[in-house]
C-alpha positions as CSV (number, residue, x, y, z in Angstrom):
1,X,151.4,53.7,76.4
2,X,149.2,53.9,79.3
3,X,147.0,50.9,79.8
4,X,143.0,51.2,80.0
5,X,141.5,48.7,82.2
6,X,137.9,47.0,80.6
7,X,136.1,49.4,83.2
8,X,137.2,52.2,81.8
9,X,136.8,51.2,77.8
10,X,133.2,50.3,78.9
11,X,132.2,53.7,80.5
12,X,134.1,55.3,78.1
13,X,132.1,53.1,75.3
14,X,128.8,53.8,77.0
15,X,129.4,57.5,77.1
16,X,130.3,58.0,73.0
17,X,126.7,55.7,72.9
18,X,125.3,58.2,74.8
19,X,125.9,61.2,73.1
20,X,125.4,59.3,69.9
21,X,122.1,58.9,70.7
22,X,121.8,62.3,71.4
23,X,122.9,63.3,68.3
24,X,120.2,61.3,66.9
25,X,117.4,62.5,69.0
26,X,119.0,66.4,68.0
27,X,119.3,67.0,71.7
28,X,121.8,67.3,74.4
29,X,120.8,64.5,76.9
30,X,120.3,65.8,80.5
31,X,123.2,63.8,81.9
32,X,125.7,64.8,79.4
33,X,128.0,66.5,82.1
34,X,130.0,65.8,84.8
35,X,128.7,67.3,87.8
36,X,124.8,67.9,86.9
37,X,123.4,70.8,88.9
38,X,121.6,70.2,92.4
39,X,118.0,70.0,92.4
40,X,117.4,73.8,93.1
41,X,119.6,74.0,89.9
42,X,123.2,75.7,89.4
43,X,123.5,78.7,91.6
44,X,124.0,81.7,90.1
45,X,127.0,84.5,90.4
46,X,125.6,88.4,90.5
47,X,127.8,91.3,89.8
48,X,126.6,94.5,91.2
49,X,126.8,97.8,89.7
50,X,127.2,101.3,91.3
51,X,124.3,103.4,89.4
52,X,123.1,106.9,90.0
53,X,120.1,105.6,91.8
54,X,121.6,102.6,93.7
55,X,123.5,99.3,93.7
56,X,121.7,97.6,90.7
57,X,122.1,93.5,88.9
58,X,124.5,94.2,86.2
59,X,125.0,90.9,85.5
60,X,125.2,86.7,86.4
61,X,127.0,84.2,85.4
62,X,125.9,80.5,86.1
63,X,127.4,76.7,84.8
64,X,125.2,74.9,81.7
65,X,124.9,71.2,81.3
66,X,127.5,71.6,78.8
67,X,130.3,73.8,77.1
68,X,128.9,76.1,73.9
69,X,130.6,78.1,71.7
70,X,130.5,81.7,72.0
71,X,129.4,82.0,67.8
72,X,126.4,80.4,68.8
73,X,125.0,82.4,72.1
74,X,123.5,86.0,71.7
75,X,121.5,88.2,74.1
76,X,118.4,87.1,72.2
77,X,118.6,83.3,73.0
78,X,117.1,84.5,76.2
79,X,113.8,85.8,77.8
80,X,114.3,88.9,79.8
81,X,115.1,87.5,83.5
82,X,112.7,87.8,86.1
83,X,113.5,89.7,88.8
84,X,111.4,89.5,92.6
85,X,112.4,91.2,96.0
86,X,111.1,92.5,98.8
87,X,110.1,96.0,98.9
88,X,108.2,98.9,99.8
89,X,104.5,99.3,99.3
90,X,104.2,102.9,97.7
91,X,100.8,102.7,96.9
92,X,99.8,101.9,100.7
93,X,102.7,103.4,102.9
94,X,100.6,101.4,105.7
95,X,100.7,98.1,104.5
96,X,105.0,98.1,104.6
97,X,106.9,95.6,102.7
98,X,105.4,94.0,99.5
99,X,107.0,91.6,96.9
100,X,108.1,93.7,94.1
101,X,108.9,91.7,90.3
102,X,109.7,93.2,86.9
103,X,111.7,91.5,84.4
104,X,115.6,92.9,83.5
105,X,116.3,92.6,79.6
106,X,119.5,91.0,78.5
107,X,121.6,93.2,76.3
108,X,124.8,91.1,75.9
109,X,125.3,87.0,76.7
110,X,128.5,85.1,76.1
111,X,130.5,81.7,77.1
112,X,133.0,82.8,80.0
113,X,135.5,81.7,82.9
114,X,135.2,81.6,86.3
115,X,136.2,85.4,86.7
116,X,133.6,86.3,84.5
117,X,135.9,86.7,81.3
118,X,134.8,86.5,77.6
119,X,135.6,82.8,76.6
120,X,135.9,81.1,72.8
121,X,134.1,78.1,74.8
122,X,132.8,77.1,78.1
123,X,130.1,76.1,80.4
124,X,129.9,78.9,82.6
125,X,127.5,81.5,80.9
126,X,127.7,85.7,81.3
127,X,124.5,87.6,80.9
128,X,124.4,91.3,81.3
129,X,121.2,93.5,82.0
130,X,120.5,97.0,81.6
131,X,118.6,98.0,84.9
132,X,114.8,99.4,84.1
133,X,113.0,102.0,86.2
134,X,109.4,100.6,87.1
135,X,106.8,102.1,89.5
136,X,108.8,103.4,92.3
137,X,111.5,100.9,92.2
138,X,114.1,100.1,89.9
139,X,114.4,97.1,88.5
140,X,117.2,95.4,89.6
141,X,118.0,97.4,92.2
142,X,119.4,95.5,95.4
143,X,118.7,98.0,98.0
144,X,115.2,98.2,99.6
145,X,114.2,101.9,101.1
146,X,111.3,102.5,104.2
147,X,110.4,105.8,103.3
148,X,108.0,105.4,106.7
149,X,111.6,104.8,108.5
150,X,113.8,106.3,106.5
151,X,116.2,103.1,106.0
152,X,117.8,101.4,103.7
153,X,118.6,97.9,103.5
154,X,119.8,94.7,101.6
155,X,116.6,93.6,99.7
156,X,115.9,90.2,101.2
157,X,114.2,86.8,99.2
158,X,116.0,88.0,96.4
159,X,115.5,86.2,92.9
160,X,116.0,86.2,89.6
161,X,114.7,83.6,87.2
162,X,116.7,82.6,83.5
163,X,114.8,80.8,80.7
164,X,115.5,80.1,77.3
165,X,113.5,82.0,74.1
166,X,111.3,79.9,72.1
167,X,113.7,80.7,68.9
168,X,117.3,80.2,71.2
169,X,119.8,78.9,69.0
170,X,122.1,78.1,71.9
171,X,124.3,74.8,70.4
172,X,126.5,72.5,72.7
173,X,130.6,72.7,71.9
174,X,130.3,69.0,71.4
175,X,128.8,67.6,68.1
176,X,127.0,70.8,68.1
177,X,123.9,69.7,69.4
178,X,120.7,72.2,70.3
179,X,120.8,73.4,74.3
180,X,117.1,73.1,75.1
181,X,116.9,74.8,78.3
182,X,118.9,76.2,81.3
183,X,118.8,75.2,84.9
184,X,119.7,77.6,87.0
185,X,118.7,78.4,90.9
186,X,116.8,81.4,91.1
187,X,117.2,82.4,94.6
188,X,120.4,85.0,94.6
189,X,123.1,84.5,97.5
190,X,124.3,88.8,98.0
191,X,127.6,87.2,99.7
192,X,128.8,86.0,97.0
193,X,128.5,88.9,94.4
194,X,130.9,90.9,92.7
195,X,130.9,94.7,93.8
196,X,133.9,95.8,91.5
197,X,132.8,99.9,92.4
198,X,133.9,98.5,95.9
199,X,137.1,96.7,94.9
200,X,139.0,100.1,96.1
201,X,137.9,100.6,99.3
202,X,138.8,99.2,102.8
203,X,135.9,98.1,104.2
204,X,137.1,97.1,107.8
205,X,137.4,100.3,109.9
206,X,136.4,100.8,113.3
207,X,137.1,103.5,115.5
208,X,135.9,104.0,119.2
209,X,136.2,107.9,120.4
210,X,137.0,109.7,123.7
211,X,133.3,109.3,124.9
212,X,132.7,106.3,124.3
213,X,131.0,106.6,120.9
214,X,131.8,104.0,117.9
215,X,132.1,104.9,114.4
216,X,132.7,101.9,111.9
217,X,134.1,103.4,108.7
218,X,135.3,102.8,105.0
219,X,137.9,104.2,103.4
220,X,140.5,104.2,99.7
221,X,144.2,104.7,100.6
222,X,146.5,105.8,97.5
223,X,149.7,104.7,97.7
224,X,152.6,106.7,95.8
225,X,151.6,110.2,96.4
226,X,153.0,112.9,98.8
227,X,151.0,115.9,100.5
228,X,147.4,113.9,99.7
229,X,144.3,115.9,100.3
230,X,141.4,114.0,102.7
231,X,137.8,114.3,101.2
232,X,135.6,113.4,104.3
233,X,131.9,112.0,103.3
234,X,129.2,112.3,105.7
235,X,126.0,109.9,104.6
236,X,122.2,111.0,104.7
237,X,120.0,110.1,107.6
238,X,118.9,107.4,105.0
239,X,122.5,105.2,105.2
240,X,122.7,104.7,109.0
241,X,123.7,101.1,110.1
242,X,126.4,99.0,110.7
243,X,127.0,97.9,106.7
244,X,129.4,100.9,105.2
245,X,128.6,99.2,101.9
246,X,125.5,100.9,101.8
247,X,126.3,104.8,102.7
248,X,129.2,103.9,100.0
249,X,126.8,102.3,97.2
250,X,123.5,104.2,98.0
251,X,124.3,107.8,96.6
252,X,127.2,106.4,94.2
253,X,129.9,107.5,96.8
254,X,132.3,105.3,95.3
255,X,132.8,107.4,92.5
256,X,135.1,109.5,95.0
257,X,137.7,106.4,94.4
258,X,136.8,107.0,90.7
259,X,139.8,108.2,88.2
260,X,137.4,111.3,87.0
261,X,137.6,112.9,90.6
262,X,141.0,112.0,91.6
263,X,142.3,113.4,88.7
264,X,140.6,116.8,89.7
265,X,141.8,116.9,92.7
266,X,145.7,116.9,91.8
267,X,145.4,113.1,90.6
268,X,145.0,111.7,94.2
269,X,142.8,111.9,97.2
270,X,142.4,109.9,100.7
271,X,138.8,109.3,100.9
272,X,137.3,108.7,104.3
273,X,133.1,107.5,104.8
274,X,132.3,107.3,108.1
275,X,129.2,105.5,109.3
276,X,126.9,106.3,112.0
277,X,124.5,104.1,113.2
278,X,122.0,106.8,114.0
279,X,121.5,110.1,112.9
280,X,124.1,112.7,112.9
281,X,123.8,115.3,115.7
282,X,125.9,117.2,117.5
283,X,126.5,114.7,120.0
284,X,128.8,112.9,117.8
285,X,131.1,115.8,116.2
286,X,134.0,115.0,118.9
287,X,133.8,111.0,117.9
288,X,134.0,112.4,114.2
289,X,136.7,114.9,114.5
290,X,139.4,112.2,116.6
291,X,137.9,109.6,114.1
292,X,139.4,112.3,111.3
293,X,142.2,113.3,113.1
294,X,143.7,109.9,113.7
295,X,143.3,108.9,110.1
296,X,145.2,112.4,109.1
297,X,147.8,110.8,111.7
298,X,148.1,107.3,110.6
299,X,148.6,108.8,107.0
300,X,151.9,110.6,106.8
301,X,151.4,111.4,102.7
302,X,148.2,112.9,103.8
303,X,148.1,117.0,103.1
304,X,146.5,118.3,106.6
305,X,145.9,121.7,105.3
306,X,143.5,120.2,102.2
307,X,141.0,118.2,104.5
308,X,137.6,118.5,102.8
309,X,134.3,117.6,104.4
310,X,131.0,117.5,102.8
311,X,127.5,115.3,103.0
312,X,124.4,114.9,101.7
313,X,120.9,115.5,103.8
314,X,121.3,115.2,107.3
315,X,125.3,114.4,106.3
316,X,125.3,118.0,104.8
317,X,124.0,119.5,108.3
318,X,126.6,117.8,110.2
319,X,129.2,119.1,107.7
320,X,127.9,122.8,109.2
321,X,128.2,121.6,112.9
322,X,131.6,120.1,112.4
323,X,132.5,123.7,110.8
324,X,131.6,125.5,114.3
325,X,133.1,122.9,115.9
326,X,136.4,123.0,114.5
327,X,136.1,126.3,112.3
328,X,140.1,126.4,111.5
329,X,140.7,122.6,110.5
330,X,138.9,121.9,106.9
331,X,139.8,123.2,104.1
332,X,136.6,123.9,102.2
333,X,133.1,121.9,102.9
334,X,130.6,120.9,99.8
335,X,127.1,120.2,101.6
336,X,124.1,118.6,99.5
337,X,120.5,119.1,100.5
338,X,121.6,120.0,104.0
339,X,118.9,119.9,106.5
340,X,119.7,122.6,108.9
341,X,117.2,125.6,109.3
342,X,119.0,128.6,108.8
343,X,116.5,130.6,112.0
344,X,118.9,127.8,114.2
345,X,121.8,129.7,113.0
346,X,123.1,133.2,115.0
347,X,124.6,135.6,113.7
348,X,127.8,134.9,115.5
349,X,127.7,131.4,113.7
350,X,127.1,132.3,110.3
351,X,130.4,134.7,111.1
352,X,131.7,131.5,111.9
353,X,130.6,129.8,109.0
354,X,132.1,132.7,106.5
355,X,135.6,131.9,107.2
356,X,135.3,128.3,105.1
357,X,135.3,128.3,101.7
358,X,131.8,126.6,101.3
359,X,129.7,124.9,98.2
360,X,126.1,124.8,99.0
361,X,123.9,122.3,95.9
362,X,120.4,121.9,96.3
363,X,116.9,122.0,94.6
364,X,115.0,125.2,94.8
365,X,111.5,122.6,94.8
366,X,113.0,120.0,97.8
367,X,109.9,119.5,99.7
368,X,111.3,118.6,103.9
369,X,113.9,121.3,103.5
370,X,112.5,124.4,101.6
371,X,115.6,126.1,100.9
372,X,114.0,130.0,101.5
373,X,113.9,128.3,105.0
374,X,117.0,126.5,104.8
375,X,120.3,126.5,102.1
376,X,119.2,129.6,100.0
377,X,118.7,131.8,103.0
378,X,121.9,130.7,104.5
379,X,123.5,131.3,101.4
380,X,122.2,134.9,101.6
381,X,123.1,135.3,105.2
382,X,126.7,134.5,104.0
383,X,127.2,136.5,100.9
384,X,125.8,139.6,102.9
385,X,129.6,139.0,104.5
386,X,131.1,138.9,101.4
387,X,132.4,134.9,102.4
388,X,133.6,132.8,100.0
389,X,130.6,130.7,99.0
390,X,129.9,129.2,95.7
391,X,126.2,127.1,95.0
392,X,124.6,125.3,92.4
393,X,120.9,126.1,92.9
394,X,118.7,124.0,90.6
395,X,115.2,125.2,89.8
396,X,113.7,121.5,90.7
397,X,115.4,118.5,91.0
398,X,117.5,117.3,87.8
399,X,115.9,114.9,84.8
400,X,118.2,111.7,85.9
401,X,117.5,113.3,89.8
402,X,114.1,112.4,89.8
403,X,111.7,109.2,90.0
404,X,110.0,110.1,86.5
405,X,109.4,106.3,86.5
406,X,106.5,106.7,89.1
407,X,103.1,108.0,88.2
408,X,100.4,107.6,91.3
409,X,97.0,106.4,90.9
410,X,95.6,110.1,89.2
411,X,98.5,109.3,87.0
412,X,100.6,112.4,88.1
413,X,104.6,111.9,88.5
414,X,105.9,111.1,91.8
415,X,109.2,113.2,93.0
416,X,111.7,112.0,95.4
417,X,110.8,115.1,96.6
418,X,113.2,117.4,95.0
419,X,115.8,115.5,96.1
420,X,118.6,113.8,94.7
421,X,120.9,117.1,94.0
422,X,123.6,114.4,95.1
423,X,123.6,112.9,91.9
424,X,124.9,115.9,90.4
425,X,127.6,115.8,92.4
426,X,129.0,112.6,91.6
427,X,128.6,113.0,87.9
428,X,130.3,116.5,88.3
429,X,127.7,118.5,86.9
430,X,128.0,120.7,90.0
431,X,128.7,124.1,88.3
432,X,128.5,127.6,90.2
433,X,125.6,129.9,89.1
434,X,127.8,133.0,89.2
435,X,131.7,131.4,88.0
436,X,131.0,128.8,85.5
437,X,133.2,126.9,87.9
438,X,133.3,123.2,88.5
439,X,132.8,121.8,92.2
440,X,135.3,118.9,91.6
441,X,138.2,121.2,90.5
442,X,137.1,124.2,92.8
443,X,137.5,121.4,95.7
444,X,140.8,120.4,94.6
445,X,142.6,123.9,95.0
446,X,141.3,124.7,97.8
447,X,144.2,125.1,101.0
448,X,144.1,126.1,104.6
């Protein structure tokens, strides 16, 4: 038997006194652990969500005092957590940035590892949220947009605050003792969250063209699968940078990694997302077509005849340009909301443009691109050739599509104007007006 020196009977001793006296009082002590947090409290672990309106707080996880048993925590031991964040002003596009707040209710709360893992017992603590839409912002939302720039960005001073409710019924492992209260740091550390929607993707890409021009890109690699279409995603003017996290988490693109999708397009797909760091133009198609080309050529599983390209905003008019540009290499080409007036296209390039199997999706309402000016004429232009072009056309903008959440001072709803049809692509909902056909599986059997 191992021998206990008086030293350690003694702290031992004084410990059991401890939580004896605890026990009386019907309270956990505060020193009743280990490690006790630092001053600022026990920092906190997010996991971020890919929603149809952004990268949004799913959930944290953060160390108590003491272990508790997962019987005794529920959701409605706690307060709603109290979210703030920089943001944009809406009400006073002139003043910029503001401090935005809102509170994030908690719909589920259990004991759990280190990985975030259910557990029968522990100290570490899981609470998931259900992100709320709130003025013009979404509560919970990690991403900050400057409508006056057109960025987006990593919200900044980010915090989110966890207390106890007056009736919590939270009890320690131990002797089963009452938890009183939770100290946890509020300020929120984005470098150390969980992104699973990003889990599939490379990250690390960089490629440096002919003239000069770099491109950083992301991109998911299946492994397994022979003759492997290439769906190429070109970002809105919105995404440009140097983080590809956000052109990949901003309008959901991840979902292209997603089993739904792959599974419509012959159950796998290279996906490629480049990212510019200004906005597309045609001074950037030959960087983007060697950036494309080498991939294809570093990728010997990859099907060259099934290359698909397709974008959202500015993305979707750069998807056009790289069509004139290199009208025999894609496939077929899906652009969203493109931005490109059809009086800027001859007749000569709309010729062009018929030879492509093509899915235009837009809102008949979007405000900066009024499709009589822009898609739906274009779309005319094209079926006057009899070309093979397929659109979902929505009257305005979809329910989930828009910012119902926002009413201005006269109390009227505020649109993001029209926008959004990208959603609807990424939820497959994209269905053609005259087929019945579904843009996901129409992609997917398309061949050069």
């Amino acid at each position: 038997m191992k021998k206990v020196t008086r030293r350690q009977f003694l702290k031992t001793t004084a410990a059991v006194g401890a939580l004896g006296a605890a026990a009386s009082a019907g309270a956990v002590p505060a020193g009743a652990c280990i490690d006790p947090p630092p001053a600022a409290g026990y920092p906190q672990q997010i996991t971020i969500g890919a929603y149809d309106w952004g990268p949004c707080v799913s959930s944290t996880q953060f160390k108590l005092r003491q272990s508790v048993r997962a019987e005794s925590v529920q959701a409605s031991d706690f307060q709603s957590a109290y979210e703030t964040k920089d943001s944009y002003d809406w009400y006073q596009t002139s003043a910029g940035t503001a401090t935005a707040s809102g509170t994030l209710p908690v719909v589920d709360a259990c004991p759990c590892n280190s990985d975030g893992f259910r557990a029968a017992s522990a100290r570490m603590l899981r609470l998931e949220f259900s992100p709320v839409k709130q003025d013009a912002n979404v509560v919970g939302s990690v991403f900050r947009f400057d409508p006056a720039q057109h960025t987006t960005s990593w919200c900044s001073d980010y915090t989110l605050s966890i207390q106890l409710s007056k009736d919590a019924s939270l009890s320690a492992a131990l002797f089963g003792l009452p938890v009183t209260k939770v100290e946890v740091n509020p300020a929120i550390d984005f470098s150390r969250a969980r992104i699973p929607a990003l889990d599939p993707f490379r990250l690390d890409g960089k490629f440096t063209g002919s003239d000069g021009r770099t491109l950083l890109y992301a991109s998911y690699e299946p492994s397994g699968a022979v003759e492997v279409p290439l769906v190429v995603w070109l970002h809105s003017g919105e995404e440009c940078g140097s983080d590809v996290r956000i052109p990949l988490l901003a309008e959901k693109v991840s979902a292209l990694a997603g089993k739904a999708f792959q599974d419509a397009l012959g159950g796998s797909a290279f996906v490629l997302v480049p990212q510019t760091s200004e906005v597309w133009d045609d001074a950037q198609v030959l960087t983007l077509r060697e950036l494309i080309e080498q991939f294809a050529a570093e990728h010997p599983n990859l099907d060259r005849t099934r290359i698909y390209l397709g974008g959202s905003g500015a993305g979707g008019a750069m998807t056009l340009k790289m069509l004139l540009q290199a009208p025999d290499f894609f496939a077929a080409a899906f652009p969203i909301s493109e931005t490109c007036p059809d009086a800027a296209l001859s007749e000569a390039q709309i010729t062009a443009l018929s030879k492509t199997p093509l899915w235009f999706t837009y809102a008949k309402d979007w405000l900066p691109a009024d499709p009589g000016q822009y898609t739906a004429a274009t779309v005319r232009r094209l079926q006057r050739l009899n070309a093979p072009v397929r659109q979902t056309a929505w009257e305005q903008a979809p329910e989930q599509a828009v910012n119902v959440f926002y009413r201005n001072r006269l109390g009227t709803i505020y649109c993001h104007e029209g926008d959004w049809s990208w959603i609807c692509f990424f939820n497959d909902q994209c269905v053609d007006d005259a087929t019945g056909e579904h843009l996901w599986q129409w992609l997917g059997q398309q061949k050069r």
